[in-house]
The first five atom37 places (N, CA, C, CB, O) and aatype in JSON, in Angstrom:
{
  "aatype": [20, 20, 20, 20, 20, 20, 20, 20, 20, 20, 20, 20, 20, 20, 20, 20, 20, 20, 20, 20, 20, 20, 20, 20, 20, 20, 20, 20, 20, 20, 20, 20, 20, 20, 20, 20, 20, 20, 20, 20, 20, 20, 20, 20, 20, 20, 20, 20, 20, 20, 20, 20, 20, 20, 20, 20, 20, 20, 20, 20, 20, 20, 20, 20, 20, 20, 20, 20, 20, 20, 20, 20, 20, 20, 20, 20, 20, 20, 20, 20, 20, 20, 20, 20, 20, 20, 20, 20, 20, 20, 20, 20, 20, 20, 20, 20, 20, 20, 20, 20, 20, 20, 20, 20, 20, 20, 20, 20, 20, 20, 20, 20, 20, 20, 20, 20, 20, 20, 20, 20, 20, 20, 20, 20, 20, 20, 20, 20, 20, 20, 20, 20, 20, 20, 20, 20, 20],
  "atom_mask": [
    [1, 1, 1, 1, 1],
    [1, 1, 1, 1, 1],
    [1, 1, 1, 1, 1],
    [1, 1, 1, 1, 1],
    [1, 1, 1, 1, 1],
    [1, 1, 1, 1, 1],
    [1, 1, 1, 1, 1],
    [1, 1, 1, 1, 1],
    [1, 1, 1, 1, 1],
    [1, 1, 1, 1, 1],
    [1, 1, 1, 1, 1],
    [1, 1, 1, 1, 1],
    [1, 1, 1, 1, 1],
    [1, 1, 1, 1, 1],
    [1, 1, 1, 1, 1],
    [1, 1, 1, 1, 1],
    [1, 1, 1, 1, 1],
    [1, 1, 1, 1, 1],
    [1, 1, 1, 1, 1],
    [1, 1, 1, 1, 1],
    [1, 1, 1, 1, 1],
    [1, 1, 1, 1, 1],
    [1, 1, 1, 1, 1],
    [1, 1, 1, 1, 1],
    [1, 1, 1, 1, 1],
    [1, 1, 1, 1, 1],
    [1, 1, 1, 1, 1],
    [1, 1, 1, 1, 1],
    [1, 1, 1, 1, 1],
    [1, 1, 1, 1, 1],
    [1, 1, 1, 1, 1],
    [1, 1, 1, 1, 1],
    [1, 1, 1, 1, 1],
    [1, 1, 1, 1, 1],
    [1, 1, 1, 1, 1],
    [1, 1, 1, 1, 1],
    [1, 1, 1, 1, 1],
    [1, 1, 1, 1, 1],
    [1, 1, 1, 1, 1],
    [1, 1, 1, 1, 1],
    [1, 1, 1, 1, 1],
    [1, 1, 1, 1, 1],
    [1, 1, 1, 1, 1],
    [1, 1, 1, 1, 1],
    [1, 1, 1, 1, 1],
    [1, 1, 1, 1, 1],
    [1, 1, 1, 1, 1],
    [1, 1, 1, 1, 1],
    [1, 1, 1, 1, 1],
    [1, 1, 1, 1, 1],
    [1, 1, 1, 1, 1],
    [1, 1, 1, 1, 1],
    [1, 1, 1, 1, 1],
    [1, 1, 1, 1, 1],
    [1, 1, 1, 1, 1],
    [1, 1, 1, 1, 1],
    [1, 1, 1, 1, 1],
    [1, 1, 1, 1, 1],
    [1, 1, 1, 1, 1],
    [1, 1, 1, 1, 1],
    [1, 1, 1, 1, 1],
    [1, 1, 1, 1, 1],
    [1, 1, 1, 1, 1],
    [1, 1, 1, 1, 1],
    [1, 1, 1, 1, 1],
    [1, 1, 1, 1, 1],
    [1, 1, 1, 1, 1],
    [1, 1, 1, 1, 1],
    [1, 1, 1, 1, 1],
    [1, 1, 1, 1, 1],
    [1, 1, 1, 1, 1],
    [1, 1, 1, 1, 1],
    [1, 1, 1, 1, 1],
    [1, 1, 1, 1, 1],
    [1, 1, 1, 1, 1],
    [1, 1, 1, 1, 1],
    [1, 1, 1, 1, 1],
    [1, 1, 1, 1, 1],
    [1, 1, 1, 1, 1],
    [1, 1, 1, 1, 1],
    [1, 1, 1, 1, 1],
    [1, 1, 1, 1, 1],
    [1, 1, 1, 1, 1],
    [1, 1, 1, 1, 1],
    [1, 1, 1, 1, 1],
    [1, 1, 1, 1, 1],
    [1, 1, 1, 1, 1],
    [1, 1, 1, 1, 1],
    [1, 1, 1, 1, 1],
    [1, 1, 1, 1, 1],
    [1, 1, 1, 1, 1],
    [1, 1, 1, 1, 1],
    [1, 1, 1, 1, 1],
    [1, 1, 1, 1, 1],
    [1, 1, 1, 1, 1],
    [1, 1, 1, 1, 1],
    [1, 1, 1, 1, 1],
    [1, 1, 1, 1, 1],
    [1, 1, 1, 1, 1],
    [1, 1, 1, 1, 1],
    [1, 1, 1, 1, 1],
    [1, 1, 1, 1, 1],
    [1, 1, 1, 1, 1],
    [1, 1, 1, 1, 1],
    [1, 1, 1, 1, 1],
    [1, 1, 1, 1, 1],
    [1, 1, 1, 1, 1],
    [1, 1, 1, 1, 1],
    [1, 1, 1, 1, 1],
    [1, 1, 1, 1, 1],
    [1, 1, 1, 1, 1],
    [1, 1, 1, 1, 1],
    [1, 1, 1, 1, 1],
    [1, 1, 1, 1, 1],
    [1, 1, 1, 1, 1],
    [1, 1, 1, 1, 1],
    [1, 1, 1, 1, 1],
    [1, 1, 1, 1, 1],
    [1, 1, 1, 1, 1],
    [1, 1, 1, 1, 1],
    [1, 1, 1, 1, 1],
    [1, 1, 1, 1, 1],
    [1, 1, 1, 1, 1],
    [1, 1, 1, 1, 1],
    [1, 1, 1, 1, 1],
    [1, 1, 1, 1, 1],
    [1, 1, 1, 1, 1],
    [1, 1, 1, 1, 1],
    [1, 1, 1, 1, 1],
    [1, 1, 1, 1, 1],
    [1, 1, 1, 1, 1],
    [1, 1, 1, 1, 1],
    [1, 1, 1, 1, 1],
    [1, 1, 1, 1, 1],
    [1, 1, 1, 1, 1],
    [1, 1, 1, 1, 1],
    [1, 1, 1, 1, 1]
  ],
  "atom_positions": [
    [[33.17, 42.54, 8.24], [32.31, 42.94, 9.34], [31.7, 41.7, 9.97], [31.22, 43.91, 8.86], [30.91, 40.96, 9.39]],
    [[32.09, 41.54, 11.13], [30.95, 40.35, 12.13], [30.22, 40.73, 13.04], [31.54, 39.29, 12.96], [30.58, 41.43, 13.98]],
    [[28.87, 40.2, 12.8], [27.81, 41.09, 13.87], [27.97, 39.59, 15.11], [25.56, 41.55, 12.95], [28.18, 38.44, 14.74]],
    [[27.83, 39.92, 16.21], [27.61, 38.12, 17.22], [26.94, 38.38, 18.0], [28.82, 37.26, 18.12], [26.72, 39.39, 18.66]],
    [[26.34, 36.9, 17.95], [25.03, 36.9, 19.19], [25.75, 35.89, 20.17], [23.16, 36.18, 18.59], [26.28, 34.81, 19.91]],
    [[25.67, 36.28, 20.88], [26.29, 35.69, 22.12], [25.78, 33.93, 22.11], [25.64, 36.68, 23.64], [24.6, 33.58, 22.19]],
    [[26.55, 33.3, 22.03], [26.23, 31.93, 22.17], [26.12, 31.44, 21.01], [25.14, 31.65, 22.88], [26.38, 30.24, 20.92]],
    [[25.79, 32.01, 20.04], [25.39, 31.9, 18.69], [26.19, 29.93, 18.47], [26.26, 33.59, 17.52], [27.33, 29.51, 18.65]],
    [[24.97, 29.27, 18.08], [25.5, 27.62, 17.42], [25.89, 27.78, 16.1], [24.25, 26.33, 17.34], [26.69, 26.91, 15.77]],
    [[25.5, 28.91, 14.84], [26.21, 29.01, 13.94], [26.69, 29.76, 13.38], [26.0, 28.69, 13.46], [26.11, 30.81, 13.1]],
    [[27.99, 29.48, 12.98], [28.84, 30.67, 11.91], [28.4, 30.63, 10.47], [30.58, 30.38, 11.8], [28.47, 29.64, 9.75]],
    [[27.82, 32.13, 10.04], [27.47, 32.0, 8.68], [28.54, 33.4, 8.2], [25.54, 32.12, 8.38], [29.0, 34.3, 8.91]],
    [[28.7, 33.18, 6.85], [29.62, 33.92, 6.5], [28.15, 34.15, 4.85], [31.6, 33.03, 6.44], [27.4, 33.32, 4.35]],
    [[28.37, 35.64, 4.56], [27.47, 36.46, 3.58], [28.56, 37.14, 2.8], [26.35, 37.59, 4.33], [29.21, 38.12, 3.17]],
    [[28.71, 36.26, 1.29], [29.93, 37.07, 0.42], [28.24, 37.36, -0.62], [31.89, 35.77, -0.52], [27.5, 36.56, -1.19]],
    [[28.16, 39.04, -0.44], [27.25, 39.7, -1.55], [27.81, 41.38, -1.74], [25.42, 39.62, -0.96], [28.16, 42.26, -0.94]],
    [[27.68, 41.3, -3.13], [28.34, 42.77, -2.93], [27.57, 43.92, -2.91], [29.25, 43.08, -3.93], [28.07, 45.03, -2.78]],
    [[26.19, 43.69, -3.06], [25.13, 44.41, -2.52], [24.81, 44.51, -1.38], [24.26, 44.16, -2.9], [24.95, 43.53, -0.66]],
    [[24.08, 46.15, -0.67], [24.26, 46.27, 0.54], [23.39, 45.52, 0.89], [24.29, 47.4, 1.07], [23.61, 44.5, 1.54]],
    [[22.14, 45.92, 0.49], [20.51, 45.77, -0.13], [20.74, 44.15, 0.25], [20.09, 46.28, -2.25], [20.76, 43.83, 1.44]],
    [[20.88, 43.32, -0.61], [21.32, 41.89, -0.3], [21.6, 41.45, 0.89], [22.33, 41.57, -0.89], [20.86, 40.69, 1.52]],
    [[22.75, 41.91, 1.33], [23.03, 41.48, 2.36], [22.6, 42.21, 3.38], [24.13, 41.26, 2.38], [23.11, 41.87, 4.45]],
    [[21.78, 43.15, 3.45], [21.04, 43.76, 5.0], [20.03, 42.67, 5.28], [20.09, 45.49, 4.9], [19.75, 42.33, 6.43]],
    [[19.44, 42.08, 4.12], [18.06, 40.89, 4.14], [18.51, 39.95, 4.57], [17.32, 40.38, 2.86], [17.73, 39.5, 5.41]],
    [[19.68, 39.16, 4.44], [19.81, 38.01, 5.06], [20.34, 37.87, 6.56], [20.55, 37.35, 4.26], [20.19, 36.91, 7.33]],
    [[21.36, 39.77, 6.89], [21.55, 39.47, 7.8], [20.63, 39.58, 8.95], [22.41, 39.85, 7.84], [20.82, 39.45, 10.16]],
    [[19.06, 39.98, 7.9], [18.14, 40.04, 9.24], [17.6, 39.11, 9.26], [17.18, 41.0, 9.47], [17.26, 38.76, 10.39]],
    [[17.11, 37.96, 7.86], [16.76, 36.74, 8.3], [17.59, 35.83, 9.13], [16.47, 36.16, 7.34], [17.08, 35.07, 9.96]],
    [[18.84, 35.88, 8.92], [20.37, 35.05, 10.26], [20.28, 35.25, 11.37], [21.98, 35.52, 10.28], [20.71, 34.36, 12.1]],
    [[19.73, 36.43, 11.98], [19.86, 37.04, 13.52], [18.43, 36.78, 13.88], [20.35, 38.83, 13.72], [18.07, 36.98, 15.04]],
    [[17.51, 36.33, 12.91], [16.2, 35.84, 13.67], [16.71, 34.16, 14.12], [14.55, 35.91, 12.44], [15.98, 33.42, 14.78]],
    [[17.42, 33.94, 13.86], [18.41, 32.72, 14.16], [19.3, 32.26, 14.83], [18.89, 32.5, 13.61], [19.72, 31.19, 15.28]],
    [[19.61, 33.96, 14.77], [20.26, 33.91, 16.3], [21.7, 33.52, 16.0], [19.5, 32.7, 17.45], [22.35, 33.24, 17.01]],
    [[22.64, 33.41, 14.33], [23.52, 33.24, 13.92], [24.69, 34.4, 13.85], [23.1, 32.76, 13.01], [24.39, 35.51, 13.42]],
    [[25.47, 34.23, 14.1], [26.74, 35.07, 14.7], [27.5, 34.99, 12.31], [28.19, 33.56, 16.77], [27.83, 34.15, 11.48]],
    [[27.35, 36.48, 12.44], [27.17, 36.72, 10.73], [28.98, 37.09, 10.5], [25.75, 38.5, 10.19], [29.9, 37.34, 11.28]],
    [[28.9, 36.99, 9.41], [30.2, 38.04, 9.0], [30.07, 38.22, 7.26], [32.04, 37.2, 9.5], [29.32, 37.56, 6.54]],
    [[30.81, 39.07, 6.92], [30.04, 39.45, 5.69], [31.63, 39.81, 4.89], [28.67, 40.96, 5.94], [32.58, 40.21, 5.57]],
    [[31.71, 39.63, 3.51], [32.5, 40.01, 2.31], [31.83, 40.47, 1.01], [33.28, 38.91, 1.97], [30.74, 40.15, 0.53]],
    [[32.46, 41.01, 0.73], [32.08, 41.93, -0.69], [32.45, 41.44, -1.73], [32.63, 43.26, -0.84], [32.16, 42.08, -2.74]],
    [[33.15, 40.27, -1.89], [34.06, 39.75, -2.89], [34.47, 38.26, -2.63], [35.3, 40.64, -2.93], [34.67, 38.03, -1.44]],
    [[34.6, 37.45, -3.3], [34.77, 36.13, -3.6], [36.37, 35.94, -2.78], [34.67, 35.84, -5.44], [36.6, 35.12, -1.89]],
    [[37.14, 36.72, -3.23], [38.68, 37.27, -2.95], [38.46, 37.1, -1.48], [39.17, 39.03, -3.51], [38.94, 36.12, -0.92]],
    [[37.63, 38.16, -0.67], [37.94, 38.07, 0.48], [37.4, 37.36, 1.27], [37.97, 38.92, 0.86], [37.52, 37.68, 2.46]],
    [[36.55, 36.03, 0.9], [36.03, 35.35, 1.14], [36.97, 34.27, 1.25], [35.12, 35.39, 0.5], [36.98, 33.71, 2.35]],
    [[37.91, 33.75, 0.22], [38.69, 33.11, 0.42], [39.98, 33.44, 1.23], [38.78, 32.8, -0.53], [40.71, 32.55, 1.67]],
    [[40.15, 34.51, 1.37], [41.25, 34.97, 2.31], [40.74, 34.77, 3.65], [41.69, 36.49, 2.11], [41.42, 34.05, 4.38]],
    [[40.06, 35.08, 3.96], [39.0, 34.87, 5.55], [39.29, 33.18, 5.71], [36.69, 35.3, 5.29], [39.52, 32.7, 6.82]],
    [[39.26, 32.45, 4.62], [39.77, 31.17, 4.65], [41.51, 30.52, 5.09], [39.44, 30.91, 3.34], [41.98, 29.58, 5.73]],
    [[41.89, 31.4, 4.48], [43.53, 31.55, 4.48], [44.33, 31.61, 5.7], [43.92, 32.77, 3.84], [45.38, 31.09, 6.06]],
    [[43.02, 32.83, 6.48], [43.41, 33.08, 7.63], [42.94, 32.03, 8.53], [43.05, 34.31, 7.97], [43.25, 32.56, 9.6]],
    [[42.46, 31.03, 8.83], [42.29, 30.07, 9.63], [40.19, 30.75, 10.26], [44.0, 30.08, 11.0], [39.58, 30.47, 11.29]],
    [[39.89, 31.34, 9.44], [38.74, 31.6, 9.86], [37.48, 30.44, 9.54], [38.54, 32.89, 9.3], [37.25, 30.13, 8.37]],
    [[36.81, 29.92, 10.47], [36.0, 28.68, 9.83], [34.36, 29.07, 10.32], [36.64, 26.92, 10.57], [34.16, 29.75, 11.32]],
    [[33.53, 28.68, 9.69], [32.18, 29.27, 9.18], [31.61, 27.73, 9.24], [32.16, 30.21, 7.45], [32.42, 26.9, 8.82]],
    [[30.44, 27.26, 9.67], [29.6, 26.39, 9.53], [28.76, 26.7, 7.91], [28.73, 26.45, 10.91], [28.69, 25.72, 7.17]],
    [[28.25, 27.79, 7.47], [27.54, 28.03, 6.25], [27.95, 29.25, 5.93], [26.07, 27.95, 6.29], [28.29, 30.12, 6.74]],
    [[27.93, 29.39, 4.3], [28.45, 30.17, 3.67], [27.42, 30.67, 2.48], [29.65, 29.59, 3.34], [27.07, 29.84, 1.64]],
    [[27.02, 31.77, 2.42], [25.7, 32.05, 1.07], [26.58, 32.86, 0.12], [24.0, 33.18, 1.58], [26.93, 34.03, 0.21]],
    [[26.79, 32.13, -0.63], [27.67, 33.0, -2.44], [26.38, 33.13, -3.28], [29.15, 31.62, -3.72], [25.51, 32.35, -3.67]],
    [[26.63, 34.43, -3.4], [26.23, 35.46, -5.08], [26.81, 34.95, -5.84], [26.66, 37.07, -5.41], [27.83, 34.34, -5.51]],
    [[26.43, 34.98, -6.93], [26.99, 34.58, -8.26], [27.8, 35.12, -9.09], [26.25, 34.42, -8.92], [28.8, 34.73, -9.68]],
    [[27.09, 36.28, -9.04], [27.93, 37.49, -10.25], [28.45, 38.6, -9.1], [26.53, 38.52, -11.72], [27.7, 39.19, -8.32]],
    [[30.11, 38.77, -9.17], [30.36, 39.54, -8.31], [32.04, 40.35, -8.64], [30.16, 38.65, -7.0], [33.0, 39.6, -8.84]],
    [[32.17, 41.31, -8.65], [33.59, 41.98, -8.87], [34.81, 40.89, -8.16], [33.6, 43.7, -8.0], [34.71, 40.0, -7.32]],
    [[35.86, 41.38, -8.87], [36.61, 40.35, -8.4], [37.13, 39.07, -7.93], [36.7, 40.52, -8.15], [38.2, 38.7, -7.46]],
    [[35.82, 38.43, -8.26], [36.24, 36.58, -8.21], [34.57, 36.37, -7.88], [37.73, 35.77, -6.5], [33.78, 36.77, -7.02]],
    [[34.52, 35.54, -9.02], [32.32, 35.21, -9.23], [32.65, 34.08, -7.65], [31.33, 33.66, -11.72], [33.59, 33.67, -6.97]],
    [[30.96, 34.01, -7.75], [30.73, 33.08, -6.69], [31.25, 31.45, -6.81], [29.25, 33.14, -6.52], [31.74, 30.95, -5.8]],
    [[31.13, 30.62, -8.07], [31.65, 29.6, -8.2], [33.34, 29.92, -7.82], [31.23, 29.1, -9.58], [34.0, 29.44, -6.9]],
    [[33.63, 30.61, -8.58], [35.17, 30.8, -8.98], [35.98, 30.79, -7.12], [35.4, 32.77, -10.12], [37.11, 30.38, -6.85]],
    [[35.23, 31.23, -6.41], [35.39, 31.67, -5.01], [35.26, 29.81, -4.15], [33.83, 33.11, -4.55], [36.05, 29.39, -3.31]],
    [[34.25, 29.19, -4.61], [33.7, 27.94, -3.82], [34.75, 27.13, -4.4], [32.02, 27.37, -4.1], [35.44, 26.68, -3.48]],
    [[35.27, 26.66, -5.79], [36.31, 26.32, -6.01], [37.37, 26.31, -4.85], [36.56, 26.97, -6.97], [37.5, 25.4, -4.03]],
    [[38.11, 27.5, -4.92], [39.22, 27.66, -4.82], [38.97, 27.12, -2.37], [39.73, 29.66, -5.76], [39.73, 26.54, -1.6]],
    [[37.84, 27.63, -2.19], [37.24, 27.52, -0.85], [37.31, 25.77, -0.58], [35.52, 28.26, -0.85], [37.76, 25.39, 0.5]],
    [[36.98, 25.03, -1.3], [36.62, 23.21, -1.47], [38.86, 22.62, -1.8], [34.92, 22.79, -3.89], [39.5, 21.71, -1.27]],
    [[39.23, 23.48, -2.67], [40.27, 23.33, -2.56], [41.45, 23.39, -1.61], [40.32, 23.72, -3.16], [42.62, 23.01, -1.68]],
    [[40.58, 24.13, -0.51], [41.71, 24.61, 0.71], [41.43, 23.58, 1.62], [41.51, 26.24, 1.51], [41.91, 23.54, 2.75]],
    [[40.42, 22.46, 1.0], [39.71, 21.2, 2.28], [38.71, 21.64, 3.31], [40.93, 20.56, 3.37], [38.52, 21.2, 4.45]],
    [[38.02, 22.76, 2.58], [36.84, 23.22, 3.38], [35.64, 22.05, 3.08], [36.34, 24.89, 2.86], [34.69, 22.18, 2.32]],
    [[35.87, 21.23, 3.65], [34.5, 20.05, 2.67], [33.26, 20.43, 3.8], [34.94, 17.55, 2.66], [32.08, 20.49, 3.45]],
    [[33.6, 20.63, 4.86], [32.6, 20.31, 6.22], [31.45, 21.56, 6.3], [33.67, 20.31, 7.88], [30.36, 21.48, 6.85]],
    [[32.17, 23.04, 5.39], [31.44, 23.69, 5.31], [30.4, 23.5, 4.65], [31.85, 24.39, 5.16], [30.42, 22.59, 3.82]],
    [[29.0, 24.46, 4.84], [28.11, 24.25, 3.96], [27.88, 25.37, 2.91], [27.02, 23.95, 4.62], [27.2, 26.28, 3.38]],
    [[28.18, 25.53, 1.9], [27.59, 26.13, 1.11], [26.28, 26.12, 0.08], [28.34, 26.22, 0.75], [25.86, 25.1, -0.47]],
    [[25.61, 27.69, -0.11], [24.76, 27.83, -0.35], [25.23, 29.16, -1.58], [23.93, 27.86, 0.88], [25.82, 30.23, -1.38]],
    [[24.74, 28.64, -2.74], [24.57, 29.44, -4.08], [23.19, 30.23, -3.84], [24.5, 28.37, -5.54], [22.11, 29.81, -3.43]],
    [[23.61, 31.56, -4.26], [22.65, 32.81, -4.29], [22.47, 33.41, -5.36], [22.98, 33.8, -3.53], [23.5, 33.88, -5.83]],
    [[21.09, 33.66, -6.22], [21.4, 34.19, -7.8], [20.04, 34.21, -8.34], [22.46, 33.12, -8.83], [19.43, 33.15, -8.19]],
    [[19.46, 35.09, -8.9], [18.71, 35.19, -9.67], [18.54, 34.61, -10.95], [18.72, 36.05, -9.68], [17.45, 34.58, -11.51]],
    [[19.95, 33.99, -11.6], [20.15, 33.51, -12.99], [19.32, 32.16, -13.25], [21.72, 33.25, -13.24], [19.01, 31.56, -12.23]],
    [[18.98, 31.7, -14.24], [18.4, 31.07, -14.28], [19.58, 29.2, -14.35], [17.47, 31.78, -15.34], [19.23, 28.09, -13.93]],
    [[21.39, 29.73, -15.25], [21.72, 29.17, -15.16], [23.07, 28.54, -13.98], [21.52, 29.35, -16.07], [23.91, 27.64, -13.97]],
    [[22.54, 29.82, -12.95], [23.41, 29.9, -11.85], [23.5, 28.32, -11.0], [22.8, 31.18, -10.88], [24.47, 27.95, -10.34]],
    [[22.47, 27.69, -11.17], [22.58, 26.69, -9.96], [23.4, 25.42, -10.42], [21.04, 26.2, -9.42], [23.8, 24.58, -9.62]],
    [[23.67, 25.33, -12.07], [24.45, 24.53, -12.48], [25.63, 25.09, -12.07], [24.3, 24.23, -13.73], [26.32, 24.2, -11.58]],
    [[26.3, 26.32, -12.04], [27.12, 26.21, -12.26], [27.95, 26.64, -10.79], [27.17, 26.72, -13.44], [29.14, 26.85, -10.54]],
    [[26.57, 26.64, -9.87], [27.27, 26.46, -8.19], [27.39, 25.05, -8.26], [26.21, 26.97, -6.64], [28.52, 24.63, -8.01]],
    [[26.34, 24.04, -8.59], [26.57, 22.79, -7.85], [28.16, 21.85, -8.42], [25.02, 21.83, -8.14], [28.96, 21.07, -7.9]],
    [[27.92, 22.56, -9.9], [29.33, 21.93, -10.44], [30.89, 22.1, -9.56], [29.54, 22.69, -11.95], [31.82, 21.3, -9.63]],
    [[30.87, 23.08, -8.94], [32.1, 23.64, -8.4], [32.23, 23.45, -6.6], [32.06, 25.31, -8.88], [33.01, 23.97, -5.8]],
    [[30.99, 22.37, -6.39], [30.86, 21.93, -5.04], [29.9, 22.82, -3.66], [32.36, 21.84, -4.71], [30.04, 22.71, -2.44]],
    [[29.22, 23.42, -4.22], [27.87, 23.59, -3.35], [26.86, 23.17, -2.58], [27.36, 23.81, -3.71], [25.96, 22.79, -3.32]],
    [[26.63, 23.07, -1.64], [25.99, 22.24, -1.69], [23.87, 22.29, -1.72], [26.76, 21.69, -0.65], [22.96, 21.46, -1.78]],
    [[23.95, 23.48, -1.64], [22.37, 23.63, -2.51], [22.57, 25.26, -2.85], [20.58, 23.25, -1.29], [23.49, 26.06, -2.7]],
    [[20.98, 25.33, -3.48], [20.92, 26.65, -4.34], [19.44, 27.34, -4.12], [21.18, 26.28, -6.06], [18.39, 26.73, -4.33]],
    [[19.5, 28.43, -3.76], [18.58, 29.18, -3.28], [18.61, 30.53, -4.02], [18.74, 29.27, -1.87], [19.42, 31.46, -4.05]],
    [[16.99, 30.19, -4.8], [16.84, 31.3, -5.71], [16.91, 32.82, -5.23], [15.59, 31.11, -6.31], [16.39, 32.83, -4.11]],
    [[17.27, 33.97, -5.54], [16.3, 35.04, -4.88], [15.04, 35.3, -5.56], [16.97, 36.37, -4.77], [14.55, 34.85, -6.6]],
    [[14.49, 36.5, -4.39], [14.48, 36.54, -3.54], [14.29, 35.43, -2.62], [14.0, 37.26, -3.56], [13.46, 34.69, -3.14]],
    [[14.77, 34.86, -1.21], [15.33, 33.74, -0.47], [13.58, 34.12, 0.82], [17.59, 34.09, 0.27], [12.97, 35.08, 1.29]],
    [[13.53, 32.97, 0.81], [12.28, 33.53, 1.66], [12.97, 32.78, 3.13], [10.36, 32.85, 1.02], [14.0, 32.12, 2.97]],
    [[12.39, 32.9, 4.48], [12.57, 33.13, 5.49], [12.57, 31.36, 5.66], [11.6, 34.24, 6.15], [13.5, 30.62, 6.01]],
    [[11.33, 31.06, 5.32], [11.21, 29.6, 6.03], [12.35, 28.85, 5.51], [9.78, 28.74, 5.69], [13.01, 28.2, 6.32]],
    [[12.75, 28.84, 4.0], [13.57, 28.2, 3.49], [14.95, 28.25, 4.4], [13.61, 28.66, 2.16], [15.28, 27.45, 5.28]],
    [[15.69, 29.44, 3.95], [16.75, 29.92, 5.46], [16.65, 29.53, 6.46], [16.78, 31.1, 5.99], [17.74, 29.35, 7.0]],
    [[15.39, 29.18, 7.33], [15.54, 28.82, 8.46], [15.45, 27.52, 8.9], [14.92, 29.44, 9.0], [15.83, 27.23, 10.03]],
    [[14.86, 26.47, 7.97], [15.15, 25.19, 7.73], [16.72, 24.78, 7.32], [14.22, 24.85, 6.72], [17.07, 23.73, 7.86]],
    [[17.45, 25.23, 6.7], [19.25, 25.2, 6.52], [19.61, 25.57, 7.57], [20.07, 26.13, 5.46], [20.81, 25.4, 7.81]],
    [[19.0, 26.03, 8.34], [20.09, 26.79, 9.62], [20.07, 25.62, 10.88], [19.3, 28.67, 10.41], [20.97, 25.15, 11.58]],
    [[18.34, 25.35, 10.81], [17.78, 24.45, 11.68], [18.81, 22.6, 11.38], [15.81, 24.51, 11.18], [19.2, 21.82, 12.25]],
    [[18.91, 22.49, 10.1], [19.49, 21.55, 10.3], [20.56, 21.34, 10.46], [19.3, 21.05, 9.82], [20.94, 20.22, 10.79]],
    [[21.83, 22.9, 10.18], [22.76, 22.86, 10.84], [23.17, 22.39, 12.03], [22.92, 23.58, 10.83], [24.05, 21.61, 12.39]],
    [[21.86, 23.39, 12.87], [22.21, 22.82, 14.37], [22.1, 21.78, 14.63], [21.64, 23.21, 15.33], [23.1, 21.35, 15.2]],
    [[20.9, 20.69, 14.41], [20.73, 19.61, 14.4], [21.99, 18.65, 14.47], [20.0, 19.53, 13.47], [22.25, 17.87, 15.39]],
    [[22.67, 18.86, 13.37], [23.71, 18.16, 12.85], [24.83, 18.6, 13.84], [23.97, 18.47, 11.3], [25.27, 17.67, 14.52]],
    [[25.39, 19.83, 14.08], [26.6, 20.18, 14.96], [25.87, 19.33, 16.59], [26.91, 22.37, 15.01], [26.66, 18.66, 17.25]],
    [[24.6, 19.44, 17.02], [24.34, 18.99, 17.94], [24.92, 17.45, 18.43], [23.18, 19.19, 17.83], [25.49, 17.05, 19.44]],
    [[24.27, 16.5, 16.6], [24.86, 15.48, 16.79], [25.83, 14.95, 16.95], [24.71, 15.12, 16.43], [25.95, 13.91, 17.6]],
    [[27.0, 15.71, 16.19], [28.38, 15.22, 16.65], [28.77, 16.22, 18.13], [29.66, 15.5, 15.19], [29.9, 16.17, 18.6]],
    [[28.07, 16.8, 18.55], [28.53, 17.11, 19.66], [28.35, 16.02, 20.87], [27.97, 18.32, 19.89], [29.09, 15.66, 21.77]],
    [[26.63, 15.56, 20.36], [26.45, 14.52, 21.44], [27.59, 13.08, 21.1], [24.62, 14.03, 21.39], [28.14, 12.45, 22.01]],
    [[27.72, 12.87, 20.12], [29.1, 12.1, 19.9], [29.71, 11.77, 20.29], [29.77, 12.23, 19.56], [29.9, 10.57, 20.51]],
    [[30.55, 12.91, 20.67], [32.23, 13.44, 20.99], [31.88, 13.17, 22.44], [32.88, 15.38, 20.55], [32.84, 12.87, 23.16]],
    [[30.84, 13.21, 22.92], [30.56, 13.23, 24.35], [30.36, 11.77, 24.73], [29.3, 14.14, 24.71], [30.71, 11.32, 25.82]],
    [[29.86, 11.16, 23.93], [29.55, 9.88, 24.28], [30.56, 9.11, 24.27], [28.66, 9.37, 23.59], [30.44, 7.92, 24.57]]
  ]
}
């Protein structure tokens, strides 16, 4: 499912297999004004990859049917997704070792509070801005 805001500066992609979960972030993303898309599974997260689909940020669950959240960022870092950003999602206490081990690039406890989210998003743009002004220069 992709919700889009017209113009939207970033692609975030939401692999949670809770609905509950993912209704919260996709309302903290659209206060952002981020063009969403969402998976239920690690599996189809990486297939969305397969298919030539590309995402500026990515928020993985941890514990999830059919391919955990590391197991998913793996195989995602392996296809030469380096540019994406990923973000580990998890209540566990030993979840954030075992996102950052498998190439994450930060970890956000739940519940995820608003400001935090919106500082990652903020410096997304920042950053796509800069190589935009770049490419221009």
């Amino acid at each position: 499912m992709t919700s889009y805001v017209e113009g939207s500066p970033v692609k975030a992609l939401i692999v949670d297999d809770s609905a509950v979960e993912t209704m919260v972030l996709t309302a903290m993303l659209r206060k952002f004004h981020c063009e969403i898309t969402t998976a239920k599974n690690g599996k189809e997260a990486v297939q969305m990859f397969l298919e030539g689909k590309k995402f500026d940020i990515i928020f993985r669950e941890k514990d999830m049917p059919v391919m955990s959240g590391p197991e998913a960022i793996e195989k995602i870092r392996a296809l030469g997704e380096i540019h994406v950003k990923i973000v580990g999602v998890s209540v566990g206490d030993n979840a954030q070792e075992a996102f950052m081990r498998v190439g994450a690039d930060e970890f956000l406890p739940k519940p995820m509070k608003l400001d935090v989210v919106g500082a990652i998003i903020q410096e997304i743009i920042k950053k796509k801005k800069k190589n935009n002004d770049t490419v221009q220069a």
